[in-house]
Each structure stands twice: as C-alpha cells, then as structure tokens.
VEXROFI-567808 format. One record per residue (C-alpha): residue in one letter; x, y, z. Coordinates in pm, whole numbers, padded with zeros to 5 digits, always signed. Layout:
BEGIN
AXYZ;...
//
This chain:
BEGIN
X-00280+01088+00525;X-00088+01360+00285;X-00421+01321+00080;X-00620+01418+00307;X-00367+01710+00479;X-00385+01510+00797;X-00025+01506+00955;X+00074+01275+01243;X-00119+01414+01566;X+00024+01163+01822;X-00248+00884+01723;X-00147+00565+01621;X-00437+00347+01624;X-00619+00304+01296;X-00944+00331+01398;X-00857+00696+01614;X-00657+00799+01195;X-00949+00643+01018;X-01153+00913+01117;X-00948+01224+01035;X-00983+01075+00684;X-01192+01174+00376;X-01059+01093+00093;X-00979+00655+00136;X-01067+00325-00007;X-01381+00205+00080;X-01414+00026+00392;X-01057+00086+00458;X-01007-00018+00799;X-01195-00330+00830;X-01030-00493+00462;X-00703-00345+00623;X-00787-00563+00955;X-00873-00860+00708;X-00486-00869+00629;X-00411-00978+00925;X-00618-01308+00910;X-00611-01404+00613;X-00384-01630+00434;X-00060-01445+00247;X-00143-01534-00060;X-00487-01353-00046;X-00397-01087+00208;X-00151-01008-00090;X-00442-00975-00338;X-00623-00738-00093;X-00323-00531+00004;X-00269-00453-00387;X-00629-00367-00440;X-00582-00152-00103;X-00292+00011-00300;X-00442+00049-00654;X-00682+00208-00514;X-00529+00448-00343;X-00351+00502-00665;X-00692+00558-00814;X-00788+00820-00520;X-00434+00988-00567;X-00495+01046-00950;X-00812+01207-00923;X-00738+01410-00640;X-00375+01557-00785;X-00415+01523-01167;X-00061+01669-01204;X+00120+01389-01003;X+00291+01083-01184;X+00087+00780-01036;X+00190+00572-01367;X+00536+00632-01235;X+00447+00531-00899;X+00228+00227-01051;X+00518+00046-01192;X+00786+00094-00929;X+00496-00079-00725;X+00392-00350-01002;X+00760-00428-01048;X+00818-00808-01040;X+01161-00920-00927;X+01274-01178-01201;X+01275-01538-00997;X+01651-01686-00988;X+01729-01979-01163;X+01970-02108-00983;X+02076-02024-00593;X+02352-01741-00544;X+02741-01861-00493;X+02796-01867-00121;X+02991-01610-00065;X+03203-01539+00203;X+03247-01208+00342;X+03478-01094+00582;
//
C-alpha cells in the first residue's frame, strides 16, 4: 500500500484495497486467495514468489531503498536444532 501512497481508508477487504492499487504483483488477489487452499508446503512457495516480487516492484519503483537488506532478513533460514532444548523450568 506505501507503494502505491494508498493509506488505510477504513477498507479491509482485499478485493475493495486491490483496487486502490497500481503498482502489485500480477494477479495479486486471486494467487493471494490460492494461499488459502492450498497445501503449506506450496502456499509457502507462492507466498515467497508473492514477496520477491514485491521486492522486485519495490526496487524499481525506489532505486535508493535497500531491498538486498530487506531480501536477506526475509531469506534468512533459522539453523534446524539438533537436539531438543533442556526443559526448563521457569518460575
């Protein structure tokens, strides 16, 4: 929405903020709706692409902003544990 300079106008249906957009991925609103039925491990590939994207949109649109910055803070993978945590009690 900052993109775009669209600000929160009391809306919040997707469809009603879809259309005060201009600069988006395409078919935003319908791959958005796919989230919801698809299974997580795809929805996940779709919501990235949704986000790269964006990213994409972002970096033309405002040269002089730091999307590689914002890139990796959202690429970050949290190492996997090896083993489980102590149990821990805390009072």
């Amino acid at each position: 929405m900052a993109l775009n300079g669209v600000y929160y106008f009391g809306f919040k249906w997707l469809d009603v903020v879809d259309t005060h957009l201009i600069i988006k991925p395409e078919e935003f609103v319908s791959r958005l709706a796919q989230l919801y039925t698809m299974p997580p491990a795809q929805g996940a590939v779709l919501l990235t692409e949704l986000v790269e994207e964006t990213y994409d949109l972002i970096e033309n649109a405002i040269p002089e902003l730091d999307v590689d910055w914002l890139r990796s803070v959202f690429r970050f993978q949290r190492p996997e544990w090896r083993y489980a945590p102590p149990n821990l009690d805390v009072v």
